[in-house]
C-alpha positions as CSV (number, residue, x, y, z in Angstrom):
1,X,36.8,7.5,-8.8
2,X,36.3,8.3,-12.8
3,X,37.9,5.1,-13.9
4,X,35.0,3.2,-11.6
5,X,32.2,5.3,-12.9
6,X,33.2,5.4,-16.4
7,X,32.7,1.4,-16.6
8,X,29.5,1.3,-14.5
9,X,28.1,4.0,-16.8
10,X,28.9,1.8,-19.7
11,X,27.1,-1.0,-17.9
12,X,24.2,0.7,-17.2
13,X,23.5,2.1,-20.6
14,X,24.3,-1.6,-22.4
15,X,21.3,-3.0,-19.7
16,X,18.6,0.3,-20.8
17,X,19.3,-0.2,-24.2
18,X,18.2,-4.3,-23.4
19,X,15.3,-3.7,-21.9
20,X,14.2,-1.0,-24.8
21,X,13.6,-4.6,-27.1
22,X,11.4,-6.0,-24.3
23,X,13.4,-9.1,-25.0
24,X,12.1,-9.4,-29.0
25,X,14.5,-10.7,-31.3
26,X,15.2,-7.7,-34.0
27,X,13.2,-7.4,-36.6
28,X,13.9,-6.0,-40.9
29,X,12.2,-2.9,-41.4
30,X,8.7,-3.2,-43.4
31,X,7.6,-1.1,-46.4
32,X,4.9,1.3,-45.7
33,X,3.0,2.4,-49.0
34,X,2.5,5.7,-48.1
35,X,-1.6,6.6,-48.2
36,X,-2.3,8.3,-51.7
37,X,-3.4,12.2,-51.7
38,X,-5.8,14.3,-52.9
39,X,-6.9,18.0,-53.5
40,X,-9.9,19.4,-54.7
41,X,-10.4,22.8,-56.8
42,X,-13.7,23.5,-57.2
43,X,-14.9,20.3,-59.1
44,X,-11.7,19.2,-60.2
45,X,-9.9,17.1,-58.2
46,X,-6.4,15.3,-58.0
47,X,-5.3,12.9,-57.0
48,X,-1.0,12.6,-56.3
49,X,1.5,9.4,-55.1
50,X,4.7,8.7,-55.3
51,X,6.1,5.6,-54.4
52,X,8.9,3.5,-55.0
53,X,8.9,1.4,-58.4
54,X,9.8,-1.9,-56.1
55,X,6.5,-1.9,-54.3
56,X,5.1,-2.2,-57.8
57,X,4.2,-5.9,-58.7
58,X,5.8,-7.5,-61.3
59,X,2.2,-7.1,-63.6
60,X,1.6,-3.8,-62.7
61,X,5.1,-2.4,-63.6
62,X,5.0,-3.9,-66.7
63,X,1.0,-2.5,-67.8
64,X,2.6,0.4,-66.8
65,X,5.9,0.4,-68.0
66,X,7.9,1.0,-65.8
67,X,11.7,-0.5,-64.8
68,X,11.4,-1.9,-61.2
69,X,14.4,-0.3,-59.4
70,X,15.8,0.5,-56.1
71,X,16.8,4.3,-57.2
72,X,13.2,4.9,-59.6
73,X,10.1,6.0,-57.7
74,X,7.0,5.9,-59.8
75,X,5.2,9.2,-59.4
76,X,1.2,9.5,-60.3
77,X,-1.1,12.0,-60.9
78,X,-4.8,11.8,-61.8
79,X,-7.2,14.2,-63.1
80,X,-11.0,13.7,-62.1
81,X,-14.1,16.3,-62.6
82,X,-16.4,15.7,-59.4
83,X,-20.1,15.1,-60.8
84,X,-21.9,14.0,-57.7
85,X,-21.0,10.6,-56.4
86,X,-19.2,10.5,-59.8
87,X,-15.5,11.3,-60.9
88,X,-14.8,11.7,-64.8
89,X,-11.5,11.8,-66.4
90,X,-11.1,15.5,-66.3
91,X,-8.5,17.3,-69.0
92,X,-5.4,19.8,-68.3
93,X,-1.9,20.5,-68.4
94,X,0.3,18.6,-65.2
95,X,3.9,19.3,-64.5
96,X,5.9,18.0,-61.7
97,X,9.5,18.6,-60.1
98,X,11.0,16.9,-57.2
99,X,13.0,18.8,-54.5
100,X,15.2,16.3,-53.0
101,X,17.1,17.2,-49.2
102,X,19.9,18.9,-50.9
103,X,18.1,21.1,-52.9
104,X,18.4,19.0,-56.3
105,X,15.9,19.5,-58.6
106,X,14.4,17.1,-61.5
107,X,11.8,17.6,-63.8
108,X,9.6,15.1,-64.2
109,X,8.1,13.5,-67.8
110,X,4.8,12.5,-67.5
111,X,2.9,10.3,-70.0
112,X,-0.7,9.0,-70.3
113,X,-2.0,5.4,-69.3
114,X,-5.2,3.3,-69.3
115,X,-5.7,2.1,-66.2
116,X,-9.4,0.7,-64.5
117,X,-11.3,2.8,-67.3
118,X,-9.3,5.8,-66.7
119,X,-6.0,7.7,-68.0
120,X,-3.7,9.0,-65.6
121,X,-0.5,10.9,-66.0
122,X,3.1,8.7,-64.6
123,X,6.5,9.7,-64.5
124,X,9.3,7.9,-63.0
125,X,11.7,10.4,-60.6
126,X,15.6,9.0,-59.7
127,X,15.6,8.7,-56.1
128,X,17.7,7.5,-53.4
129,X,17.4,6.1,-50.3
130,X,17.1,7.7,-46.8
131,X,16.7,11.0,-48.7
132,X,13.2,13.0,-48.5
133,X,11.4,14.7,-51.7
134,X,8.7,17.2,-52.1
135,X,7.0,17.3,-54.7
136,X,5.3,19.8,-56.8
137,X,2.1,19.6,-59.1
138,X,1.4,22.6,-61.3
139,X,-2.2,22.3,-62.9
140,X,-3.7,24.2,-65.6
141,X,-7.5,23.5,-66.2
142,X,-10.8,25.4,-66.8
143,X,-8.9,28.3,-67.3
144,X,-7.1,28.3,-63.8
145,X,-3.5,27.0,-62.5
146,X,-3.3,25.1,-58.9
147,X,-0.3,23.7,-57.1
148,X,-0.3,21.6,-54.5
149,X,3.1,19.9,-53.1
150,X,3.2,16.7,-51.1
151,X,6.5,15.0,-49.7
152,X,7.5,11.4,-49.7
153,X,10.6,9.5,-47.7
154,X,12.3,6.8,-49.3
């Protein structure tokens, strides 16, 4: 009696697991630029991404220069005074580190850039892939320090 339901339960699984594809052909995973963040304190506010280099364009990575590379995740951060309906390059003092799944931590360097009449702060993190990171942004500005942590899957 096991050797007979052994091979029909076999059978049945193999026919489920058909009919889970609706009959579609399979199909390569597509990137998903995750949606850029932001936190506001008081009137300053900041804006946080990480993504990885290779969704940069060729153009863009080298404005900012940065290597396009499967194990390098560009990492920005932008700060912006609210006035109104109006955002002004704001200043302070931005570190970040990157928490990977295992606990490994990196600091990461950050350096100014001109970019659409504004400087932001980038830094490039080493990543890998399959592996989560949270990220943490310290601020210092107007006197006060903020953090805010955000968490990106590559």
């Amino acid at each position: 009696m096991k050797r007979l339901l052994a091979p029909s339960a076999l059978i049945l699984s193999a026919l489920l697991l058909t009919a889970c594809s609706g009959g579609q052909a399979p199909r390569t995973a597509e990137f998903v630029p995750p949606a850029p963040a932001e936190t506001d304190f008081g009137t300053l506010r900041v804006r946080y991404n990480a993504l990885p280099s290779l969704s940069l364009s060729q153009a863009v990575a080298k404005q900012y220069g940065v290597q396009r590379d499967a194990g390098t995740a560009l990492v920005l951060v932008a700060l912006r005074e609210v006035k109104g309906a109006e955002e002004i390059d704001a200043d302070g003092e931005v570190s970040v580190t990157a928490h990977d799944l295992s606990g490994t931590r990196q600091a990461i360097e950050l350096r100014k850039v001109e970019a659409g009449g504004y400087t932001d702060l980038i830094g490039t993190a080493r990543v890998s892939p399959r592996n989560s990171y949270r990220f943490e942004v310290v601020v210092t500005a107007g006197g006060r320090t903020d953090t805010v942590t955000f968490q990106r899957n590559f």
